[in-house]
N, CA and C atoms as an extended XYZ file, in Angstrom:
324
Properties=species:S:1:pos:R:3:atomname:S:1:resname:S:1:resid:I:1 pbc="F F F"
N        49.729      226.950       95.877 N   UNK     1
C        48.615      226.027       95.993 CA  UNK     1
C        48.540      225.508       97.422 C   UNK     1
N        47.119      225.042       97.812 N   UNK     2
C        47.056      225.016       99.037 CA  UNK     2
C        46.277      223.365       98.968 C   UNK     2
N        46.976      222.292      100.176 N   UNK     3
C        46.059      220.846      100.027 CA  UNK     3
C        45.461      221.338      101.434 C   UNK     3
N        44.032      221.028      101.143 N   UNK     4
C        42.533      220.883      102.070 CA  UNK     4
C        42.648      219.153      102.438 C   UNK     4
N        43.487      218.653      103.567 N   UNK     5
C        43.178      217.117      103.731 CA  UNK     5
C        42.034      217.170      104.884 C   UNK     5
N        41.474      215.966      104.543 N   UNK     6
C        40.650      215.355      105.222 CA  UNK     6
C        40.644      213.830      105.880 C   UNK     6
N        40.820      213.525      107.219 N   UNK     7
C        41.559      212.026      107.287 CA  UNK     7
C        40.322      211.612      108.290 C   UNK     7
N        39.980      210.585      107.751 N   UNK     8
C        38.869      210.141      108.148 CA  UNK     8
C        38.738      208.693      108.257 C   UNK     8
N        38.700      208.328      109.789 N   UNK     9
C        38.338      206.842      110.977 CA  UNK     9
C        36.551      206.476      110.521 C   UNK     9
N        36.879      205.233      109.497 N   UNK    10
C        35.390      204.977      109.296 CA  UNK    10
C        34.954      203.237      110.071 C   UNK    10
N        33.991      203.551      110.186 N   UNK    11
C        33.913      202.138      111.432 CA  UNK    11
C        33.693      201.285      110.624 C   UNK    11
N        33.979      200.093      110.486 N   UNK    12
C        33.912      199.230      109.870 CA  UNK    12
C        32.120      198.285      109.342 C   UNK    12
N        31.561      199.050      110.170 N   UNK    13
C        30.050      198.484      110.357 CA  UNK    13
C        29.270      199.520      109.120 C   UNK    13
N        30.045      200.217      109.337 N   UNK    14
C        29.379      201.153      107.895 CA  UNK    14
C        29.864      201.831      106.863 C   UNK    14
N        31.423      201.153      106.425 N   UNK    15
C        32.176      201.127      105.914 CA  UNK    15
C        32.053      201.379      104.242 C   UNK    15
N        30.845      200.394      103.573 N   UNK    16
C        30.752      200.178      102.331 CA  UNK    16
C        29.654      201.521      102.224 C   UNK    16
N        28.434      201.715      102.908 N   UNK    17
C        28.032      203.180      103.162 CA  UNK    17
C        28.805      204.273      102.935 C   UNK    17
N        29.786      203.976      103.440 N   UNK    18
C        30.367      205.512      103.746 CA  UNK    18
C        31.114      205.755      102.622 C   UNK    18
N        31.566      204.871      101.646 N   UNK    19
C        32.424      204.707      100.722 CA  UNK    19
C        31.137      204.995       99.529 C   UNK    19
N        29.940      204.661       99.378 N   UNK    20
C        28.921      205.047       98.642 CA  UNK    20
C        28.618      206.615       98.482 C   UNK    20
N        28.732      206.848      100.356 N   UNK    21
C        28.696      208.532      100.594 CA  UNK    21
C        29.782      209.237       99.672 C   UNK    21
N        30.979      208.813      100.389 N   UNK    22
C        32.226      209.726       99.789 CA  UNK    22
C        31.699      209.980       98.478 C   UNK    22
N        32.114      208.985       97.634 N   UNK    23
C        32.054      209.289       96.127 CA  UNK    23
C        30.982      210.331       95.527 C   UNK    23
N        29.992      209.964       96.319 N   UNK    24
C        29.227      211.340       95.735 CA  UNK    24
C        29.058      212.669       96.528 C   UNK    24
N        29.734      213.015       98.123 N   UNK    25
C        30.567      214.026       98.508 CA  UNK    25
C        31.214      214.715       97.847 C   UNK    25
N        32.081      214.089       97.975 N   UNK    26
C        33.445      214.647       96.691 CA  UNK    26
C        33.523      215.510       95.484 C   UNK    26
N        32.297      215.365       94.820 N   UNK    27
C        32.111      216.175       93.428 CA  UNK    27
C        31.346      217.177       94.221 C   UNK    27
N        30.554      217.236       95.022 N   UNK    28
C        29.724      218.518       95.930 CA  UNK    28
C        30.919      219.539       96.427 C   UNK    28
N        32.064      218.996       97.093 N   UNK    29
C        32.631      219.969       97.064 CA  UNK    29
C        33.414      220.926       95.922 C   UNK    29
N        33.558      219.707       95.478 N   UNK    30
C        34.501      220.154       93.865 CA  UNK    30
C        33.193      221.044       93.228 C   UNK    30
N        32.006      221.198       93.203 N   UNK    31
C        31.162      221.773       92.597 CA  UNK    31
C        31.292      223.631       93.118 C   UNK    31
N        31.718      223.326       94.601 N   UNK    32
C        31.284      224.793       95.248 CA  UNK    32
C        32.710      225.735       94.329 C   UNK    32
N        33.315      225.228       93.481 N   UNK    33
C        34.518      226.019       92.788 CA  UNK    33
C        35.793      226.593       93.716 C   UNK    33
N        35.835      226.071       94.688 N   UNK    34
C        36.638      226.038       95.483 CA  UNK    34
C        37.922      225.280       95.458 C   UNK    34
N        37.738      224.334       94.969 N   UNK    35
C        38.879      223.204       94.043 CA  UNK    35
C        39.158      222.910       92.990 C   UNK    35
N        40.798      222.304       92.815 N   UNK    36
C        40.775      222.426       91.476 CA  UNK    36
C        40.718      220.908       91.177 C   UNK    36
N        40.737      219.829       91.901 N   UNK    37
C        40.655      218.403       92.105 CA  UNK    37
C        41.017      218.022       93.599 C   UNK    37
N        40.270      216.589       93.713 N   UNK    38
C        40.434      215.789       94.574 CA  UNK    38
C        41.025      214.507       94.621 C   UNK    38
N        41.504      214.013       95.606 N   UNK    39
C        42.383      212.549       95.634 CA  UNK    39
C        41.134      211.863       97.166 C   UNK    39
N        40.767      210.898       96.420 N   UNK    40
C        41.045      210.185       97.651 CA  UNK    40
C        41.748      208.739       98.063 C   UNK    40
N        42.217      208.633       98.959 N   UNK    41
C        43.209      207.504       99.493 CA  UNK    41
C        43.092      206.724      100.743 C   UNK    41
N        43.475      205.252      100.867 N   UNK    42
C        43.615      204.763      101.605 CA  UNK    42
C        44.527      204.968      102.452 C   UNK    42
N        44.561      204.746      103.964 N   UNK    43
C        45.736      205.269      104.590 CA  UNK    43
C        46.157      203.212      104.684 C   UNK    43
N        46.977      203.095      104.456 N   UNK    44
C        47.854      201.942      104.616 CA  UNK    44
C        48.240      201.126      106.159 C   UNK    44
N        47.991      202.181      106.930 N   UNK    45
C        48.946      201.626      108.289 CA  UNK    45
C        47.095      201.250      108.831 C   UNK    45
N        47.284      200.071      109.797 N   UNK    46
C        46.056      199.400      110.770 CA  UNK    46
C        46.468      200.599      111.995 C   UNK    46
N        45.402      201.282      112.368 N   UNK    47
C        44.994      201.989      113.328 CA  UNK    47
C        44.773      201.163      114.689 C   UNK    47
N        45.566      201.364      115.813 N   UNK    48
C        44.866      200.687      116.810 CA  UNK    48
C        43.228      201.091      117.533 C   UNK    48
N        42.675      201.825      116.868 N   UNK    49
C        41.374      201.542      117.487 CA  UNK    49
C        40.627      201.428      116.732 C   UNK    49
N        40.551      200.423      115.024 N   UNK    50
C        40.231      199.606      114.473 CA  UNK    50
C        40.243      200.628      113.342 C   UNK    50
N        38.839      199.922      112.419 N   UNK    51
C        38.318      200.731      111.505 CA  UNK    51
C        39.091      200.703      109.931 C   UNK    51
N        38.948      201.673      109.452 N   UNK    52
C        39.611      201.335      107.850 CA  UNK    52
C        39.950      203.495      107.796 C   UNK    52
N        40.845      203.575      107.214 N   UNK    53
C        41.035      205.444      107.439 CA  UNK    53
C        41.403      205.502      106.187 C   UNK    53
N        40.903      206.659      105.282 N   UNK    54
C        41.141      207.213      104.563 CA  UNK    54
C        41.370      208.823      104.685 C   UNK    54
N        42.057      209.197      103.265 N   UNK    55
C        42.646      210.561      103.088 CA  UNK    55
C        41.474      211.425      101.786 C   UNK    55
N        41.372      212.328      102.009 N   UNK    56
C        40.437      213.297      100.858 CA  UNK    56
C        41.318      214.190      101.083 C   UNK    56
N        42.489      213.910       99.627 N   UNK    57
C        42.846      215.607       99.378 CA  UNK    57
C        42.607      216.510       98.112 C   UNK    57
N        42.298      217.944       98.761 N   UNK    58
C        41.769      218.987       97.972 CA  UNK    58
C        42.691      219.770       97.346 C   UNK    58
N        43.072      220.334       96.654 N   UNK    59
C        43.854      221.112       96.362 CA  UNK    59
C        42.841      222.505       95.762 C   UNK    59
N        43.413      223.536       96.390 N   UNK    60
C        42.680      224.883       96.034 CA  UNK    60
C        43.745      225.789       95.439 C   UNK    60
N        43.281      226.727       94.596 N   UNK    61
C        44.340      227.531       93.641 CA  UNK    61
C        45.318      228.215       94.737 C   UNK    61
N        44.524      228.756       95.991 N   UNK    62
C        45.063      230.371       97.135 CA  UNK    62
C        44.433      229.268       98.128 C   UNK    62
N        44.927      230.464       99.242 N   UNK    63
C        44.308      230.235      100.690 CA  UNK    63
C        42.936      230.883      100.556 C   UNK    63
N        42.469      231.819       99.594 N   UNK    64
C        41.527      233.038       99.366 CA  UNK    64
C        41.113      232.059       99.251 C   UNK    64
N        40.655      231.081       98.690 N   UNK    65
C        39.644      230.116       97.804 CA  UNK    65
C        39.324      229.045       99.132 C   UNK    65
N        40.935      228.574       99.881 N   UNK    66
C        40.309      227.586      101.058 CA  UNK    66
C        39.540      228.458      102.220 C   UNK    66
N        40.105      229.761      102.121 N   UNK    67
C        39.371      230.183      103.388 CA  UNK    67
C        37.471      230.602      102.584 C   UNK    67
N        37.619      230.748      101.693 N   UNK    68
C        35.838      231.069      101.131 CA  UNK    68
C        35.159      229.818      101.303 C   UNK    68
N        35.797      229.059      100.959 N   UNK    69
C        35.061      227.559      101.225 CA  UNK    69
C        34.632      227.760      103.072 C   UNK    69
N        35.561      227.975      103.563 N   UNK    70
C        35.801      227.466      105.114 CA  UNK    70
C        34.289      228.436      105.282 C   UNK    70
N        34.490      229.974      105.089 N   UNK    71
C        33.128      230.915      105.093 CA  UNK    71
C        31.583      230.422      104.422 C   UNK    71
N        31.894      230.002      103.275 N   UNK    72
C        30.555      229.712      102.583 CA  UNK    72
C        29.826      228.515      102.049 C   UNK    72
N        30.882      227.201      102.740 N   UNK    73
C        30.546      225.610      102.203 CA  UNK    73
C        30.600      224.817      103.413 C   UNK    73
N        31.870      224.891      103.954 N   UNK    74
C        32.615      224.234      105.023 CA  UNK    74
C        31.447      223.449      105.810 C   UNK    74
N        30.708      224.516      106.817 N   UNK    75
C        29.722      223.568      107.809 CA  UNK    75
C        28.391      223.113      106.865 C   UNK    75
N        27.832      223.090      106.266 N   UNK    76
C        27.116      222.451      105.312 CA  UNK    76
C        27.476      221.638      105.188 C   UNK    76
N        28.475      221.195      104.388 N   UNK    77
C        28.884      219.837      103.913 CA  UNK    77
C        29.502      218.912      104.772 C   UNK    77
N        29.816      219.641      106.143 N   UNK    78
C        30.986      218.325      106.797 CA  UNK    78
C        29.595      217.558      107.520 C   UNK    78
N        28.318      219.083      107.945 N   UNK    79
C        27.664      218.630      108.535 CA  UNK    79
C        26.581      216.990      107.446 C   UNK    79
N        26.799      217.236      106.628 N   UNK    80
C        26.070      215.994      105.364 CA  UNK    80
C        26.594      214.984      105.956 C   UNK    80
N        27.739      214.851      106.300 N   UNK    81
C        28.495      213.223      106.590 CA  UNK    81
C        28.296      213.113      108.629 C   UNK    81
N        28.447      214.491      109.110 N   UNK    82
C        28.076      213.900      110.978 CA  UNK    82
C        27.017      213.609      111.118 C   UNK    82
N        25.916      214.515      110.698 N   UNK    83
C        23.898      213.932      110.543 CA  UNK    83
C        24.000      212.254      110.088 C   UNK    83
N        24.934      211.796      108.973 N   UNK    84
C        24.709      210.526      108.585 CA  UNK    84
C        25.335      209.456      109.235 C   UNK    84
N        26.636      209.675      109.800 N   UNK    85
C        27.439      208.567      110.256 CA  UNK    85
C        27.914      209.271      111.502 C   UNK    85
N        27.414      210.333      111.922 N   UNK    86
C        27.603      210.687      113.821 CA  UNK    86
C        29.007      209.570      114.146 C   UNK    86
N        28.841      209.233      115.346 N   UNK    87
C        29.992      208.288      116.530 CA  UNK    87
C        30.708      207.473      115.161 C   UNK    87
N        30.461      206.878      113.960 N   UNK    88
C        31.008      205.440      113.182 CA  UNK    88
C        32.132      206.364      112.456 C   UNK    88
N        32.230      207.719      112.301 N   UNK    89
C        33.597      208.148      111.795 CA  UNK    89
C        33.722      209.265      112.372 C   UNK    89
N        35.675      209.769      112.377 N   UNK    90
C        36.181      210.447      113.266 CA  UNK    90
C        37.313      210.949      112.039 C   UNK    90
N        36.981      212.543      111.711 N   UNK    91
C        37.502      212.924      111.122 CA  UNK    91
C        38.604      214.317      111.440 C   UNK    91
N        39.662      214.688      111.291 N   UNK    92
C        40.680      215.360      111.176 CA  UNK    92
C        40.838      216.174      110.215 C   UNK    92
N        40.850      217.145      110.339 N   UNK    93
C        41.919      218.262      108.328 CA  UNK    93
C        42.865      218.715      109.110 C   UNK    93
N        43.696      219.022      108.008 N   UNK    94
C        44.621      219.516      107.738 CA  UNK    94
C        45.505      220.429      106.584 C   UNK    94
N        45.851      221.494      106.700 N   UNK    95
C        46.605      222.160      105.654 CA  UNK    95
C        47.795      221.922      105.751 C   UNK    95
N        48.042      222.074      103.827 N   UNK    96
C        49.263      222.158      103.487 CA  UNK    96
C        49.928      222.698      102.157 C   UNK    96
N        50.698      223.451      102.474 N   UNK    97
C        50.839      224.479      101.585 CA  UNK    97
C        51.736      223.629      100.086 C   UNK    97
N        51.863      223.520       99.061 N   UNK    98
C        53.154      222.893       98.191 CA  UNK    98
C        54.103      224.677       98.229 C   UNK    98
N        55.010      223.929       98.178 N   UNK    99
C        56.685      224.571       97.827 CA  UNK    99
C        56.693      224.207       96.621 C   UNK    99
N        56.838      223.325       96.555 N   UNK   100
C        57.298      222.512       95.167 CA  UNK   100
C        56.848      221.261       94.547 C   UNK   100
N        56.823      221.384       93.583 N   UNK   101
C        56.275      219.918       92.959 CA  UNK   101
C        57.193      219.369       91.935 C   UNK   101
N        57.475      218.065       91.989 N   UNK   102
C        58.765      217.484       91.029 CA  UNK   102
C        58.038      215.984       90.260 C   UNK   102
N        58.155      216.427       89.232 N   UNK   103
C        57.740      214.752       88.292 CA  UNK   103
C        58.868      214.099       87.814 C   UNK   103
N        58.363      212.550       87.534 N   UNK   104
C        59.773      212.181       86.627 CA  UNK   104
C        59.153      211.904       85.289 C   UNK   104
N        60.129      212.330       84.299 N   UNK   105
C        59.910      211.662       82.880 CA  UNK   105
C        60.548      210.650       82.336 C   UNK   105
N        59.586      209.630       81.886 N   UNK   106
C        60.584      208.809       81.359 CA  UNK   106
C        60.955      209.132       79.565 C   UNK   106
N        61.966      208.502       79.356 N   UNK   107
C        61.927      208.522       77.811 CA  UNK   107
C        61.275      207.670       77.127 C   UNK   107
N        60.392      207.669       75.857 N   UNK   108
C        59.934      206.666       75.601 CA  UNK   108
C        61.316      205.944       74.592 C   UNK   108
């Protein structure tokens, strides 16, 4: 399995916007069948050049599936959010492959 992150510097002036955007982003990509779910997250630490940052991660079955996206979705959709919020957010991806995944169980 492969995580599709997305880390994204949203300016604070258009903050509650952009948080309106995401949410209905999010299922657009999940629609192109390219994913098998999404997370999104707050990043915790204050950024020194302000703003509020969040995380969008994707998880895709293969790389086959992130790289078809990258071919047949990718600039479409990132372009939906630069046309709307241009200079007020500053976004990053990143891959990452899982090795492994570990849960805990409790007993009931």
């Amino acid at each position: 399995m492969i995580i599709y992150n997305v880390t994204i510097n949203v300016d604070e002036s258009i903050h509650q916007e952009w948080i309106n955007w995401i949410q209905i982003h999010i299922p657009k990509v999940l629609a192109t069948g390219k994913f098998t779910e999404a997370k999104l997250t707050k990043v915790l630490i204050e950024e020194e050049m302000g703003g509020v940052t969040y995380s969008v991660q994707y998880r895709a079955k293969s790389r086959a599936d992130l790289d078809s996206y990258y071919k047949h979705d990718a600039d479409k959709l990132r372009n939906d959010g630069q046309s709307k919020f241009a200079d007020k957010i500053l976004a990053f991806r990143t891959e990452l492959e899982i090795i492994d995944e570990y849960t805990v169980k409790f007993n009931s």
